[in-house]
N, C-alpha and C positions, 0 to 999 in steps of 0.2 A: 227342143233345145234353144230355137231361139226366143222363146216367151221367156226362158231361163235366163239367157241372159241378157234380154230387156231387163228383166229385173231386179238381176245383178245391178245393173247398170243406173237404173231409178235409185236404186238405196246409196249406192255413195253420193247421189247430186242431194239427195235428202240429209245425208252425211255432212257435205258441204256447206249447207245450206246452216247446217246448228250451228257448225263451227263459224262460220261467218257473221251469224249473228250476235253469236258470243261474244268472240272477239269486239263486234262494233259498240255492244253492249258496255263490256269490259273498260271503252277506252270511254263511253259515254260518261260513264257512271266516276271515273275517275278525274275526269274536264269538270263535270259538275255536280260535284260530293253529293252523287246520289245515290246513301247507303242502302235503299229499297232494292237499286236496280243492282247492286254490287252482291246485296243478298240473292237475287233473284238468279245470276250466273253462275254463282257457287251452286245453286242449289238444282238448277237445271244442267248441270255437269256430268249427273247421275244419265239423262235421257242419251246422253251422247255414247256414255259409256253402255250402256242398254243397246244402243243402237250398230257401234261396233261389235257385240256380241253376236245378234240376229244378223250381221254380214258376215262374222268368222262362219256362224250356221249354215246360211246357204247354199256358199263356197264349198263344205266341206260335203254338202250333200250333194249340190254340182257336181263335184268331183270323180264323186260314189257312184252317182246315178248315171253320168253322162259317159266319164274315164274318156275326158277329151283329151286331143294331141297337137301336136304342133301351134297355130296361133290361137288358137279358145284354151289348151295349156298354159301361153304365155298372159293371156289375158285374166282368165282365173288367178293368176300368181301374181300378178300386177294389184287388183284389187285386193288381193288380201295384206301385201303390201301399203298402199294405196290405206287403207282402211285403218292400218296400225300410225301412219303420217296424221289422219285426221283428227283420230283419237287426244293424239300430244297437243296437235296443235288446241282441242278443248281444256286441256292440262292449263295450257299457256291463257288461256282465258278467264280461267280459274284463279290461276296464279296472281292476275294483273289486278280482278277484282276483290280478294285478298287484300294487294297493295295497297289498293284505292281506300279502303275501310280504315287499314293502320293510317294512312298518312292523312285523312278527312278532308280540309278546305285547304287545297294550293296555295300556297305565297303566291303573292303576285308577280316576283322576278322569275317564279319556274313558267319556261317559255312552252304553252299548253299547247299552242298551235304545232310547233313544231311535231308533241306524242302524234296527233289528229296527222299529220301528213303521213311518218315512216307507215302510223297503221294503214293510213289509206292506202299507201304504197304497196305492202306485206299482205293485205288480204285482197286487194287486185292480183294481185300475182298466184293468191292465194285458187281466187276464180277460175282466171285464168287457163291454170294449171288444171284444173278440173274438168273445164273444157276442152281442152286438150286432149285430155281424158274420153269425153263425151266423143268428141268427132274424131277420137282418131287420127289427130294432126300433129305428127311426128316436128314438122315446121314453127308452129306456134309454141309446141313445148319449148325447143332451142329458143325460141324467141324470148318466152317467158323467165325461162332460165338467167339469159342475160341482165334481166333487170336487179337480181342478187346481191350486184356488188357496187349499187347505187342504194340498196341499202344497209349494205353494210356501212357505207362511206356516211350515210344521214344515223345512226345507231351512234357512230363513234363521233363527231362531231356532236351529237344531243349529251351524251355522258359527259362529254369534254366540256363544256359549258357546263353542263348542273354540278362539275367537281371545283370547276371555275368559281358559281355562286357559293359554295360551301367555302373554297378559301377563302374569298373573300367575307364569310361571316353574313353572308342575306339568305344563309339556307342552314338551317339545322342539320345537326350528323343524322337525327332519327329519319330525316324525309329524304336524306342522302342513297341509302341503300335500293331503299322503294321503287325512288324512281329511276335509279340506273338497272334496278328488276324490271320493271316496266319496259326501258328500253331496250332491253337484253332480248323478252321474253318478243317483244314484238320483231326484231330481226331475227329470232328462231321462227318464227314463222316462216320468212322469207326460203328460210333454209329446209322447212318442210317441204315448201313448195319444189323448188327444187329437185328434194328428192323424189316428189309425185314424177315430174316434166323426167326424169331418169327414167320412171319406170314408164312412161308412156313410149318413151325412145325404146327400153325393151319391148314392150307390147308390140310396136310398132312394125321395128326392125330386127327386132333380135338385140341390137348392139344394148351391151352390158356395161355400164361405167360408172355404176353407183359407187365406189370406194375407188375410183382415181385421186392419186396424189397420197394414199393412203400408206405406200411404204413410207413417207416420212412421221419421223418422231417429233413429237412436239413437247421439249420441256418449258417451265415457267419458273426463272426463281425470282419470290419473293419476299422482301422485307418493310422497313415502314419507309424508308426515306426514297428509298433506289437511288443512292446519294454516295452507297459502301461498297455491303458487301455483294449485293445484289449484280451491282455495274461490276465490281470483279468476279463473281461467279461466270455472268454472260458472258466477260471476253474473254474468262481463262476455256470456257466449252467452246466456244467458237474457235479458239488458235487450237483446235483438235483437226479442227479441217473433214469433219465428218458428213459426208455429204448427204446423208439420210437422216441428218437431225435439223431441228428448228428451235432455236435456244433465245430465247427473249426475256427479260426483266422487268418487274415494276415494284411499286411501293404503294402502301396501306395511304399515306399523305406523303406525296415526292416532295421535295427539296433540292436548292439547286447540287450539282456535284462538289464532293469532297475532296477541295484542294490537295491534301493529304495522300488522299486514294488515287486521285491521279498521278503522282510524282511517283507513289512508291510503283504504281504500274509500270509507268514506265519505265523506270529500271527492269521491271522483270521483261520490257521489252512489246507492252503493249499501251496500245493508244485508246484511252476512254474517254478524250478529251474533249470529243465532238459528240460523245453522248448525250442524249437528253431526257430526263426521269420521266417519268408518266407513271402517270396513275393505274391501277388493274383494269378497269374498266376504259382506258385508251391503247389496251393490247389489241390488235385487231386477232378477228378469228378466234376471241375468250375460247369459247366454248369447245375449241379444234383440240385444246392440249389434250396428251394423255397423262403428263405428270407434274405438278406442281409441287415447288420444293421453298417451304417455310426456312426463313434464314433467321426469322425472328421468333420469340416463342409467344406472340400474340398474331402470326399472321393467322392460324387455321381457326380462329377465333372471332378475326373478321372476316374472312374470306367468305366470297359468297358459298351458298350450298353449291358443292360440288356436284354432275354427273355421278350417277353410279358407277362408270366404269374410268374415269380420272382418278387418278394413284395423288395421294396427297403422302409427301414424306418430310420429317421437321429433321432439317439439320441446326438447329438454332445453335447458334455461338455470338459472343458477347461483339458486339461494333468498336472496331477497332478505333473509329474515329472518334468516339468517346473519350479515348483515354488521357489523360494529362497526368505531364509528368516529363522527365530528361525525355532527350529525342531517341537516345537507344533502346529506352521503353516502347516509346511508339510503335518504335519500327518494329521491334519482339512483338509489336500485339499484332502490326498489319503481317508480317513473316507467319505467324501464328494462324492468321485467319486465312492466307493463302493457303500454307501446306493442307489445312484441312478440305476447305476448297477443292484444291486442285486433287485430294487422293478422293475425295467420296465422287466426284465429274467421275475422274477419273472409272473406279468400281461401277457406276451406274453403266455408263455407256459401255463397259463392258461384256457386263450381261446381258445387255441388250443384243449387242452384235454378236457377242459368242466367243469373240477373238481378242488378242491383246489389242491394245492403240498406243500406237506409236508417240515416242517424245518429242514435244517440241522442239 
């Protein structure tokens, strides 16, 4: 049993080991347009996936052979867990050198050092977490854990600036997506990790808390400006007062807010005034929503590829701040885009809870 699981134990650090290289590959090859080495991680993505295979095997023959219980139970279920984290995080490696091929030789105003630190940050953690893993140290997982939300804080600051360079016209829209994939895909690592240092706390001690915070709902509406209708969808869900949702806005390219939007708001008695647009990729936690709601009928178009299990829904209706013309037109158009607004909020969150929601 225990040559078993020694060697249980060899094959995820060999596990960690591809996915680390990858990754460091992945970010190499994209610092210095090295289309050989961007080939060479796409194509070495297959061994990774090979490699989680012949650990699902093991585990399952473990299981069979052994019918172990309480903590060699917890630990077989860690690792296969464990095994399905590492696997993604090879995804995300793949993903980035991908990137690296479409977008070829960096502008010089995209700040390279910056990708080189979150990675080096994401695949430390990445370690880490694995060793963790190795020895069994319930303490350094927590430890490792913590470092998560230093990079989440360096992810959105990196985006924030390369959305920066592209308004300001020193970065093409084509190397715009890329590299906030890049960025994305490197703070999902972090989040891998993460979820390894969970399961090591299971392994450990038992304590289970991979899906804390998980009763809340996470919607996203989007359109192009977050300047309209977007800023009034978010604070007509927010004056719901629902305390198991998470309701946030951006735009395709933000713009300041719509004088307009805010007046008519405030009649209906809400303040957007202190709001301020950002862009999708300066949402913190992208990747958390579970539903995203186009207000424009070009958002699902740009939007980056969604998760599989992220609900994409288009309510597109025309921007009211468009319109010109008498001011009782206006208003018909902003009154127009409320009431619809407010009944489709309204129907979503519904369903969701089960139960009426109450009027403001």
């Amino acid at each position: 049993m225990q040559r078993d699981v020694d060697r249980l134990r060899s094959k995820v650090a060999e596990m960690c080991e591809l996915a680390e290289k990858a990754l460091r590959d992945s970010v190499t090859a994209l610092v210095e347009n090295n289309r050989q080495l961007s080939y060479a991680v796409v194509l070495r993505d297959d061994f990774i996936d090979e490699k989680e295979k012949e650990i699902d095997r093991l585990c399952l023959e473990f299981l069979v052979r052994q019918q172990p219980v309480a903590g060699l139970l917890r630990l077989v279920y860690s690792i296969i867990k464990i095994n399905q984290e590492l696997e993604q995080v090879g995804d995300y490696a793949d993903n980035i050198a991908r990137q690296a091929l479409k977008l070829g030789e960096l502008p010089p105003e995209v700040p390279k050092d910056r990708f080189v630190e979150i990675a080096d940050l994401s695949i430390t953690m990445l370690h880490d977490a694995i060793q963790a893993f190795l020895q069994q140290d319930a303490e350094m997982a927590r430890t490792t854990m913590a470092v998560e939300e230093t990079v989440d804080a360096m992810k959105s600051s990196l985006n924030t600036d390369v959305v920066e360079l592209y308004r300001e016209d020193r970065l093409a829209f084509e190397a715009l997506r890329p590299l906030t994939t890049v960025a994305r895909r490197l703070e999902r690592v972090s989040d891998r990790a993460r979820n390894i240092c969970l399961e090591v706390l299971y392994m450990c001690t038992g304590e289970y808390a991979k899906h804390e915070g998980s009763e809340v709902f996470r919607i996203l509406f989007v359109d192009r400006h977050n300047a309209c209708r977007s800023q009034m969808a978010e604070a007509i869900a927010n004056g719901l007062q629902q305390e198991h949702f998470i309701f946030a806005s951006a735009g395709m390219e933000p713009t300041a807010l719509d004088s307009q939007a805010v007046s008519f708001m405030e009649e209906k008695g809400y303040d957007i005034s202190r709001s301020a647009p950002k862009g999708i990729f300066q949402v913190p936690y992208l990747d958390h929503y579970q539903v995203v709601i186009g207000l424009d009928a070009d958002v699902q178009r740009a939007f980056p590829r969604l998760p599989r299990k992220v609900i994409f829904l288009d309510w597109s209706l025309p921007d009211p701040s468009a319109v010109e013309g008498p001011e009782e037109e206006v208003r018909a158009a902003f009154e127009q885009t409320y009431q619809f607004i407010d009944s489709h909020i309204r129907d979503l969150v519904e369903a969701v809870l089960g139960t009426k929601v109450n009027s403001r």
